[in-house]
Every structure is written in structure tokens, then in C-alpha cells.
RODO-2510 file (C-alpha; in nm, 4 decimals, decimal comma):
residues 357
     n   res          X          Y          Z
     1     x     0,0000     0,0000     0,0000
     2     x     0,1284     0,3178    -0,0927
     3     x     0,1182     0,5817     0,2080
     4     x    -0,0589     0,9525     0,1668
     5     x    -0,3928     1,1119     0,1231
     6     x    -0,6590     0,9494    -0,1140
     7     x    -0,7317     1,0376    -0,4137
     8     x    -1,1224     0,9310    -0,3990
     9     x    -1,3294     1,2235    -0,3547
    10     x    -1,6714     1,1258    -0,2290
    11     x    -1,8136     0,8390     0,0252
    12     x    -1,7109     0,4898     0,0180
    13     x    -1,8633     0,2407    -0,1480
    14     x    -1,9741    -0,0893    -0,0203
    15     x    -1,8219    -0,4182    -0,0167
    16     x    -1,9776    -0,5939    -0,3001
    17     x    -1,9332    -0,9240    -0,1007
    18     x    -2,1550    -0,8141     0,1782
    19     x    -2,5329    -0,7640     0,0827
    20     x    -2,6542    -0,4604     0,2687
    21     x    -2,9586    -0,4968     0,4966
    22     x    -3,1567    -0,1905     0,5446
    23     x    -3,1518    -0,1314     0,9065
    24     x    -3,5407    -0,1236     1,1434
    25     x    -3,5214     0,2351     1,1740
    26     x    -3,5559     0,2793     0,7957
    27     x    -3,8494    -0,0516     0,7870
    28     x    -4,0647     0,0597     1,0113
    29     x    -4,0507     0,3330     1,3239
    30     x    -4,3973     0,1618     1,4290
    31     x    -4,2843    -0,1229     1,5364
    32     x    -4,1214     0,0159     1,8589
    33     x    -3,8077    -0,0745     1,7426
    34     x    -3,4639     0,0427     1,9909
    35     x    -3,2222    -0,0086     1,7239
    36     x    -3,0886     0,3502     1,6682
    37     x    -2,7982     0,4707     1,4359
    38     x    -2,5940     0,7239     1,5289
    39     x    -2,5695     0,8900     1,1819
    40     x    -2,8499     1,0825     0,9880
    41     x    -3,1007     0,9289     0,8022
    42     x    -3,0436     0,9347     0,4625
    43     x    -2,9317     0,7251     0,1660
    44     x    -2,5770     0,6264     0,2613
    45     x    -2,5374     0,3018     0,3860
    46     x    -2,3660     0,2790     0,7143
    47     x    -1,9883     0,1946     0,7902
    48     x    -1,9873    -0,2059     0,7854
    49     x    -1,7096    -0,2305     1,0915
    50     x    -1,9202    -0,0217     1,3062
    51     x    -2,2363    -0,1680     1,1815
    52     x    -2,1643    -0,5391     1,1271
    53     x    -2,5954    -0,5969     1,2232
    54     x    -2,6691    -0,4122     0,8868
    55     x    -2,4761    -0,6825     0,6999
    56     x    -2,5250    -1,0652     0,5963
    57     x    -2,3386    -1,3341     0,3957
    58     x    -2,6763    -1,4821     0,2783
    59     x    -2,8266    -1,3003    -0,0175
    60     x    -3,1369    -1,0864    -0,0169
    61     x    -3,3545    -1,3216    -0,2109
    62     x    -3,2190    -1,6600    -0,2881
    63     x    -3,3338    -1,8985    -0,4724
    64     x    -3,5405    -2,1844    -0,3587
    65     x    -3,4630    -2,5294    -0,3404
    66     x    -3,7692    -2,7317    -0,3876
    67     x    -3,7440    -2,8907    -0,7001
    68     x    -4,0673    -2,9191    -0,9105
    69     x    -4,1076    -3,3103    -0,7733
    70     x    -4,0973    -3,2518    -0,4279
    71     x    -4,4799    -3,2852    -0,3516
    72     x    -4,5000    -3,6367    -0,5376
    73     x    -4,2166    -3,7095    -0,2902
    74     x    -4,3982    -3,5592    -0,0072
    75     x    -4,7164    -3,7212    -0,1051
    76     x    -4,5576    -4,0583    -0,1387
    77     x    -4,3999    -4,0830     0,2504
    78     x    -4,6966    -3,9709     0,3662
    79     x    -4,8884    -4,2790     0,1744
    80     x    -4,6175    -4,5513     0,3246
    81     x    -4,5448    -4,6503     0,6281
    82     x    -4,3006    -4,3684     0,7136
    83     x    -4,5344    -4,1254     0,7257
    84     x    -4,7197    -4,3096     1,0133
    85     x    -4,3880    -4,3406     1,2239
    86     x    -4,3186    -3,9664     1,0717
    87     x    -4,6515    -3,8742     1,2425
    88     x    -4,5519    -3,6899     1,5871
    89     x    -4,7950    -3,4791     1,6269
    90     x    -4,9729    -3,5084     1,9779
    91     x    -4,7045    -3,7693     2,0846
    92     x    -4,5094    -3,6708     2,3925
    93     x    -4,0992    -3,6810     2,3840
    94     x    -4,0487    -3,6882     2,7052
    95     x    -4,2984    -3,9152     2,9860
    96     x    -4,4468    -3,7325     3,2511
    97     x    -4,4206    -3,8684     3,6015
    98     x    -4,7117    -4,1387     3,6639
    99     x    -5,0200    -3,9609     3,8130
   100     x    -5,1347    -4,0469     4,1643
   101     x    -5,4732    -4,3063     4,1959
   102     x    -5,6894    -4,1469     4,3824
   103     x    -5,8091    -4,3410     4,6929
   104     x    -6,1116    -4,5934     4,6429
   105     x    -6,3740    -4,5257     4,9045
   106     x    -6,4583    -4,8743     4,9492
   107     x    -6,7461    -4,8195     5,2263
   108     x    -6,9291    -4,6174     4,9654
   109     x    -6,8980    -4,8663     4,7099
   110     x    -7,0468    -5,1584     4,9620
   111     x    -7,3396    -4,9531     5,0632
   112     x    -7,4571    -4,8843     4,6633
   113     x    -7,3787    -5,2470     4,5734
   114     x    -7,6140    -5,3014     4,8779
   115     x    -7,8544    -5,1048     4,7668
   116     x    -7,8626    -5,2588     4,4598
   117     x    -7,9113    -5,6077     4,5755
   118     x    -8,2073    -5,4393     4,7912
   119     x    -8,3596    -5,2703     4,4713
   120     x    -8,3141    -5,5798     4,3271
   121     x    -8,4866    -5,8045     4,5215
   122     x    -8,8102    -5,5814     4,5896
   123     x    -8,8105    -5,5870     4,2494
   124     x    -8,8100    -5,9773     4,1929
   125     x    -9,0612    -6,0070     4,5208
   126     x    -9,2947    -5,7408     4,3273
   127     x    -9,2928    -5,9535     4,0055
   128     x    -9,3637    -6,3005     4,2323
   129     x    -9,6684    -6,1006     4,4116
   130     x    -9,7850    -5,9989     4,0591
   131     x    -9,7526    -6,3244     3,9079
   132     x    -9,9187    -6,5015     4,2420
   133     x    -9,8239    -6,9069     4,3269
   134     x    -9,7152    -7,1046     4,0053
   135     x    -9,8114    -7,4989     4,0312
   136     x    -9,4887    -7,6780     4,0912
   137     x    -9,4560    -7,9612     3,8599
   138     x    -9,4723    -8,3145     3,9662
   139     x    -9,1712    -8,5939     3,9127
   140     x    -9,2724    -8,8540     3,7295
   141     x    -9,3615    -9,1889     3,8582
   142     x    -9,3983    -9,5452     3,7565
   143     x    -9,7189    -9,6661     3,7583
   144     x    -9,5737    -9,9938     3,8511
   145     x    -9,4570    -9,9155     4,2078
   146     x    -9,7968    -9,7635     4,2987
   147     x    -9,9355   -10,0820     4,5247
   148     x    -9,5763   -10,2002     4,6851
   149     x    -9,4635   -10,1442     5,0518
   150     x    -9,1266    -9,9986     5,1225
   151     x    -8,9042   -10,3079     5,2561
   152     x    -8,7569   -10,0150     5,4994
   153     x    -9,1018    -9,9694     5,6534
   154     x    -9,2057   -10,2793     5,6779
   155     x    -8,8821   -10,3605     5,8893
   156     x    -8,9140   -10,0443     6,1308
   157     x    -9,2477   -10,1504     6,2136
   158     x    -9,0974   -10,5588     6,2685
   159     x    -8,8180   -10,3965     6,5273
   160     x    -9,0902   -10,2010     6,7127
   161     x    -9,3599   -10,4406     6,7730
   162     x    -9,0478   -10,6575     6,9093
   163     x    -8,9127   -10,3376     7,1345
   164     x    -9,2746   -10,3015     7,2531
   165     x    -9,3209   -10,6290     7,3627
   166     x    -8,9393   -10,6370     7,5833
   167     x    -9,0136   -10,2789     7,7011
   168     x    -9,3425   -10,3945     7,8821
   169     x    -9,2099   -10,6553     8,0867
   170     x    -8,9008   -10,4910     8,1850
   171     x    -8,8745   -10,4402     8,5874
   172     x    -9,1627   -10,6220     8,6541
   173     x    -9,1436   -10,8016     8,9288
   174     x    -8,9850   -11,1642     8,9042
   175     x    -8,9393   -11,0684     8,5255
   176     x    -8,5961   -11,1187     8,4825
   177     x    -8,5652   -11,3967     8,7797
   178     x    -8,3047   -11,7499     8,7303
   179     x    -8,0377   -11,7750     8,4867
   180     x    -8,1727   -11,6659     8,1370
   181     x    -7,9664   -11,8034     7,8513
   182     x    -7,9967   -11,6333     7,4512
   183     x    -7,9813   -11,8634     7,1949
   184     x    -7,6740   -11,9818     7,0290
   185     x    -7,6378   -11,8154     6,7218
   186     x    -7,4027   -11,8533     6,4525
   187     x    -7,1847   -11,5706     6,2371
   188     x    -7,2200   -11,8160     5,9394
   189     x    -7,5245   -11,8255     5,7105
   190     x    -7,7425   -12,1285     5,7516
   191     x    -7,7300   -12,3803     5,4388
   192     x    -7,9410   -12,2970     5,2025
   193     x    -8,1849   -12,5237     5,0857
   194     x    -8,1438   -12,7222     4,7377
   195     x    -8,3675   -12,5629     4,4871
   196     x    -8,5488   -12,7960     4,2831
   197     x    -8,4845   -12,7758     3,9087
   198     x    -8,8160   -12,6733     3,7795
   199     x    -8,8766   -12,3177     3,8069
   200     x    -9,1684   -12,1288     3,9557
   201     x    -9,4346   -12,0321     3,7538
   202     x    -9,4730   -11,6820     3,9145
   203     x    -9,1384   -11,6052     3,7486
   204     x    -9,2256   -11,5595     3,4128
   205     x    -8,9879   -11,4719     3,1410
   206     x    -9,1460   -11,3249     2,8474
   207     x    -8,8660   -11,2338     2,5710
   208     x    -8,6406   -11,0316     2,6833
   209     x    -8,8490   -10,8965     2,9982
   210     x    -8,8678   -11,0453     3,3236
   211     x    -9,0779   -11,0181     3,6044
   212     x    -8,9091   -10,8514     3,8655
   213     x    -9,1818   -10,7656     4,1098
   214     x    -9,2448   -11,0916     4,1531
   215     x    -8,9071   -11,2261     4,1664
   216     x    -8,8310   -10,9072     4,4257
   217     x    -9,1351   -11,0150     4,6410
   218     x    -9,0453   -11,4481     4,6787
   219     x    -8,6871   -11,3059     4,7698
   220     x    -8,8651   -11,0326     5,0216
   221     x    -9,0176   -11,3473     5,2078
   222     x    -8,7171   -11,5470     5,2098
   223     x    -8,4835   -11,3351     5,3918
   224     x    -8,3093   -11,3225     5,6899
   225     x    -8,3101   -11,1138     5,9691
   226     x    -7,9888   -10,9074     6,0475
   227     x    -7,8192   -10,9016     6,3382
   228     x    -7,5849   -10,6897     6,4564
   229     x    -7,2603   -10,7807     6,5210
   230     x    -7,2133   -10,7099     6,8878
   231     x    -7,5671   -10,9702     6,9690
   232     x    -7,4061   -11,2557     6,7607
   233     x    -7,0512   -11,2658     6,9231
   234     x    -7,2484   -11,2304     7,2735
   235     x    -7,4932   -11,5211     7,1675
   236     x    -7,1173   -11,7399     7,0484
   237     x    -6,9791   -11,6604     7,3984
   238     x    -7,2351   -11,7902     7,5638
   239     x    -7,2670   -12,0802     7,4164
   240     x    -6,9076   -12,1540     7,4373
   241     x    -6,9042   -12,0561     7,7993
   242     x    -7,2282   -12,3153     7,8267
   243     x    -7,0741   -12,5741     7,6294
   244     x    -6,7774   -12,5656     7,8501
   245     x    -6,9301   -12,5714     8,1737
   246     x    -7,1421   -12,8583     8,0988
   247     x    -6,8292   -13,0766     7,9832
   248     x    -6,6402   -12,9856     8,3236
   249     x    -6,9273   -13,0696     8,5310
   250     x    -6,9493   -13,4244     8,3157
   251     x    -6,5841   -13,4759     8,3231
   252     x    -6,4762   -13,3885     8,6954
   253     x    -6,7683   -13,5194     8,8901
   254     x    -6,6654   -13,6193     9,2499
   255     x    -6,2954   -13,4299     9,2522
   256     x    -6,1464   -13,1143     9,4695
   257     x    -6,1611   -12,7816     9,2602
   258     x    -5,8572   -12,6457     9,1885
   259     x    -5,8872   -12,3450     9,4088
   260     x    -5,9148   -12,5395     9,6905
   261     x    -5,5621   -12,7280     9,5963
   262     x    -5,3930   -12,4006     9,5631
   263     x    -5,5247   -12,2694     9,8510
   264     x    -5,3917   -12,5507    10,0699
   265     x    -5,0554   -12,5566     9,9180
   266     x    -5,0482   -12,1844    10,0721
   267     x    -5,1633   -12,2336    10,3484
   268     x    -4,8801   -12,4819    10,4477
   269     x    -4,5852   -12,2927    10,3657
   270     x    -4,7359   -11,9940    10,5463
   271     x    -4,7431   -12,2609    10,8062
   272     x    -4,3644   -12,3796    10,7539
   273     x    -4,2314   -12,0057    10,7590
   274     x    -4,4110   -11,9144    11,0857
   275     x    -4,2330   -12,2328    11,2313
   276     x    -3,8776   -12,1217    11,1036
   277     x    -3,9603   -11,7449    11,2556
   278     x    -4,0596   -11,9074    11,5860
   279     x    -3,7910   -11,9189    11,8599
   280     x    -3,7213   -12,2722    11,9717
   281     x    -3,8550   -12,3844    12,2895
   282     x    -3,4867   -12,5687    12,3826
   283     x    -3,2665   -12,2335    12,3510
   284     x    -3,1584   -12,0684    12,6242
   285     x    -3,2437   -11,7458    12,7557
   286     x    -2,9653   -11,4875    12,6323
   287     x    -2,8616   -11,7208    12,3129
   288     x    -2,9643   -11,7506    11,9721
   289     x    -2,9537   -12,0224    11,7037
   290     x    -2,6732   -12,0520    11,4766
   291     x    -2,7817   -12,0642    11,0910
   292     x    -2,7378   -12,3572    10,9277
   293     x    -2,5164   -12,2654    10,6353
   294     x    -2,2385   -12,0853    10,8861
   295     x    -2,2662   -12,4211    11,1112
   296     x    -2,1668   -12,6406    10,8122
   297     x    -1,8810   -12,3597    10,6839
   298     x    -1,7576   -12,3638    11,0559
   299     x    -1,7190   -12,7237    11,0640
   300     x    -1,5314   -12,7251    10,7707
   301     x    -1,2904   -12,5281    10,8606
   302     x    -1,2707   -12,6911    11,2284
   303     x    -1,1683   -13,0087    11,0065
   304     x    -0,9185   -12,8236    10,7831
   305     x    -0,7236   -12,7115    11,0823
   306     x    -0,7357   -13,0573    11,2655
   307     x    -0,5602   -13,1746    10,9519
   308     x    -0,2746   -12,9479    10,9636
   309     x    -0,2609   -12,9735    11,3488
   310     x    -0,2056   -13,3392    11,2728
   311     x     0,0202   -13,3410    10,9854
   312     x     0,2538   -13,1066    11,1663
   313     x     0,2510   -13,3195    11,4796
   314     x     0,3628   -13,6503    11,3087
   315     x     0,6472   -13,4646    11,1237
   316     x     0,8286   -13,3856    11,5061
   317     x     1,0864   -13,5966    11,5683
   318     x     1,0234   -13,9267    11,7622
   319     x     1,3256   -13,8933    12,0390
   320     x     1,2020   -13,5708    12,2219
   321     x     1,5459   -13,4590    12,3718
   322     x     1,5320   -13,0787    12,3025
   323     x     1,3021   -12,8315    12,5284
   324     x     1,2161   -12,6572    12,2168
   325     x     1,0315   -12,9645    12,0617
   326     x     0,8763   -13,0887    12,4029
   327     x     0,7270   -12,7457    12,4347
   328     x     0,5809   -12,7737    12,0366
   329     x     0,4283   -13,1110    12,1006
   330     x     0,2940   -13,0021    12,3775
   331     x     0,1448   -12,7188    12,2544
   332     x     0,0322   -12,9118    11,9309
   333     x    -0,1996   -13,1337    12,1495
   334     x    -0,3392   -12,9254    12,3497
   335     x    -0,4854   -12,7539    12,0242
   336     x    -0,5605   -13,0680    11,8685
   337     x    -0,8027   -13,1153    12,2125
   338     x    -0,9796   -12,8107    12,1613
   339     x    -1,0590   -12,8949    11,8268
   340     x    -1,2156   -13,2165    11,9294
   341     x    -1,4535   -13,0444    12,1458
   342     x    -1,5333   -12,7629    11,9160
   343     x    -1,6013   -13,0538    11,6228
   344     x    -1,8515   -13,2240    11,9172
   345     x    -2,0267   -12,9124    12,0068
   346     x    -2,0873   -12,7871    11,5764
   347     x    -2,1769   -13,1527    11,4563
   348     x    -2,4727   -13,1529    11,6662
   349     x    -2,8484   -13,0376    11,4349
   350     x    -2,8200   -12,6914    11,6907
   351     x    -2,6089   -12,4992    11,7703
   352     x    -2,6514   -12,1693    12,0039
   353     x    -2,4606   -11,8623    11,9889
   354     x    -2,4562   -11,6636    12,3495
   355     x    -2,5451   -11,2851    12,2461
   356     x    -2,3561   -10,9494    12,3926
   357     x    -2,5555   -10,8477    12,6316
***
């Protein structure tokens, strides 16, 4: 650049890169606008370093870019399926927190739902009234089974003629009086009678259909009573406990009861013990009697030692001469006396002990 004064006379022009953008004072003053430029208003344009806002890079009218196909294009995504994902409109981006449930007033809801019950059922009793008693219908019935008696009944009325009967004589005097015996009864069915070959000519077969009132009614006249269980093992005891006693009293006429036998046998060894207990009439006053078993150890023993006394006593010397051996022989028989007497007094059947007194 070349230093000194200019040579252009007049204002300076614009940058023709920069488009210039009239500023809102010079648009419109009614649009309360506080942008204000500090120079006059006129037809200059402003200085484009102090007023960079008056200036753009994009152009004042550009062209557009829509090409002449762009509604087929736009027409055809909104046909597909991308225009329904493309579709945002009333969709929120972002969730909002979960709103509270409000609080169910249960009591309330009980006392309509009872009121509705109620409303319901005056209605349904109003509708009954109106329509007044229907007939009910009747089950159907065989005509067959008009004319026979229920097997049930008949037995009820078997059981309480025979409770009638046992009820009046009970407690009367001499009623029950002496040994009354049931009958012997059996668990296992009596033998049934053989049934002759030719069959009755009440029981008809006809075809295929039978006659089963009649065949129902021979059966009804045939059959057993029933017992109960608890009568027909009392009835077998009985007459086991009968049978018994009646083969005792034939087999064991004239001999001693077996009670009496046992009763003896006790009798004499309470006997024998009170004997053994008793003090014996020959022991003296201040002594007592020896038990056997110790009797018969001591006398054993008393034997032992006579042994040894003797055995010792032949092994001396014969020719006494010493006063050592004299005194041992001595000494040996005079032990060997003792122990005679003690054997005499312990062989005897008693033997009494003096006590301490």
C-alpha cells in the first residue's frame, strides 16, 4: 500500500461481497423498534465495521430449493409406512411422572352395591306377588310301584312291635328272675336249601323282559333277619361258655376244685415259715440259734485245721530230747483237744450262739 492522502473524492462504497440490509429504523418506526444509528437518516449506507448488524453473507432473495417433484415425494412418505412413524404430532418426547390413583372409598362402594341387591330383590318379590303361586310340577312316577310297601317300613315296624313287647315286661317283678340263657347263634349263614330244578311259575320270562316284582317279592319273604354284630358274638360266647361248663361238670364229677388245691398248698408254707420265725422252745435265755449254712462252713474249717494240726505233729521228731520240741508237742496237742470239742459241740443239728448283752 502506498502511504498519503486518497485520491477518492466522495463516500465509500460498499463491499460488493456483503449484501446490505436496510436497518429497522428505515423498515418501520412503528414497530417500537430500539435499534438507533448514530448517523443521519439518509441514503448512505452505514460503515460495515461499526455496523456489522446491517450486513449478511446470505443473499437478499435466494433462490429456492424445492425442485418441481418434491410434492409427489412428499405425497408418497406420507402414503407408506413412514409417514405413520413420521406422524408426531400429539405424541409426547419426554414421559411425565405417573399420576397419583386417587383413593377408592370402598365403604361407599359396599353400601350402593347393597342397595342394589335391595332394589333388586323388591323388584323380583314385586314380580312373584304380581304373578301369584305357580303350580310346581310333579316328578314322574312309575305306575308300577304304585301298590308295593317300602321293605324299609315294613322292617321299622318288625323292630318295634319286638321293642314293645321287651319294654313292657321290663322291671316287673320276678321278670328277669333265674339264669336266662340267649340262643346260640351262629356268624355263618345257615345252608341254604337245594332248589329244585323246575322253576316257579310266578317267574315268568317273556322275551327279553322279566318279572321282577315278583321275583323281588319271593326273595322279600325269604330273607333273613340281620343281626348286629355285637348280639351274635355275645350269643357265640355264651354258648361256648355253656358248652364248657357242661363238659367240666361231666368230666370232673366227684374231685377237689382247683382253688381249693392251691389254697392248701399256701396255706402250708405260710405254716412252715411261721415255724422257722418261731424261737425254739430248747434255747436258752440270752442265746440264739446258729444258721445252718455258717454251722456247716464252721465245721469245715474246724476239720481243715485238725488236719494241719495233725500233719505237723507226726512230722516232730520221735526222740524228744530238746526243750524246744517238748514245748511244740505239747502245745500241738493241746490244740488238737480243743478242736475235738469244738467238732462235738458244731456236729450236733443246733447250735446256740450266746449274744452281747
Amino acid at each position: 500500500m502506498s502511504e498519503g492522502s486518497s485520491g477518492i473524492a466522495g463516500p465509500i462504497p460498499p463491499d460488493p461481497t456483503m449484501v446490505y440490509k436496510r436497518p429497522a429504523s428505515a423498515r418501520g418506526r412503528l414497530n417500537d423498534s430500539s435499534f438507533k444509528l448514530d448517523l443521519l437518516p439518509g441514503p448512505l449506507a452505514p460503515d460495515p465495521t461499526l455496523y456489522p448488524k446491517c450486513y449478511t453473507d446470505r443473499p437478499a432473495n435466494p433462490s429456492p430449493r424445492v425442485r418441481a417433484n418434491a410434492r409427489d415425494i412428499l405425497e408418497r412418505g406420507q402414503r407408506g409406512s413412514v409417514g405413520i412413524l413420521l406422524q408426531f404430532e400429539g405424541i409426547p418426547f419426554y414421559s411425565n411422572s405417573q399420576p397419583k390413583k386417587k383413593v377408592k372409598n370402598h365403604e361407599k362402594e359396599n353400601v350402593r352395591r347393597l342397595r342394589e341387591i335391595q332394589k333388586k330383590c323388591k323388584e323380583k318379590e314385586l314380580e312373584n306377588n304380581l304373578l301369584g303361586p305357580q303350580p310346581v310340577k310333579a316328578l314322574w312316577k312309575s305306575n308300577k310301584y304304585e301298590n308295593v310297601e317300602s321293605k324299609v317300613k315294613m322292617q321299622l315296624q318288625e323292630q318295634a312291635a319286638t321293642i314293645n313287647a321287651e319294654s313292657q315286661k321290663f322291671l316287673r317283678a320276678h321278670s328277669r328272675c333265674g339264669s336266662v340263657t340267649l340262643p346260640n347263634q351262629s356268624c355263618s349263614p345257615r345252608p341254604s336249601r337245594p332248589t329244585s330244578a323246575v322253576p316257579d311259575q310266578d317267574f315268568k320270562v317273556l322275551g327279553s323282559s322279566i318279572n321282577f316284582i315278583a321275583h323281588n317279592a319271593k326273595n322279600a319273604k325269604k330273607a333273613q333277619i340281620r343281626r348286629s354284630r355285637s348280639l351274635q358274638s355275645l350269643n357265640e360266647v355264651l354258648g361256648q361258655k355253656k358248652q364248657e361248663q357242661n363238659e367240666y361238670d361231666i368230666k370232673q364229677k366227684g374231685h377237689v376244685p382247683q382253688y381249693l388245691i392251691d389254697l392248701k398248698e399256701k396255706m402250708r408254707k405260710e405254716k412252715e415259715e411261721q415255724q422257722k420265725m418261731a424261737p425254739d422252745p430248747s434255747c436258752p435265755p440270752g442265746h440264739t440259734m446258729m444258721p445252718e449254712a455258717k454251722r456247716q462252713e464252721t465245721l469245715r474249717n474246724i476239720k481243715q485245721s485238725q488236719d494241719q494240726l495233725l500233719k505237723e505233729l507226726l512230722s516232730l521228731p520221735v526222740r524228744a530230747d530238746t526243750l524246744s520240741i517238748q514245748n511244740r508237742r505239747t502245745e500241738l496237742e493241746k490244740k488238737l483237744s480243743e478242736i475235738e470239742e469244738a467238732l462235738k459241740i458244731f456236729s450236733r443239728s443246733k447250735v446256740f450262739i450266746k449274744t452281747d448283752s
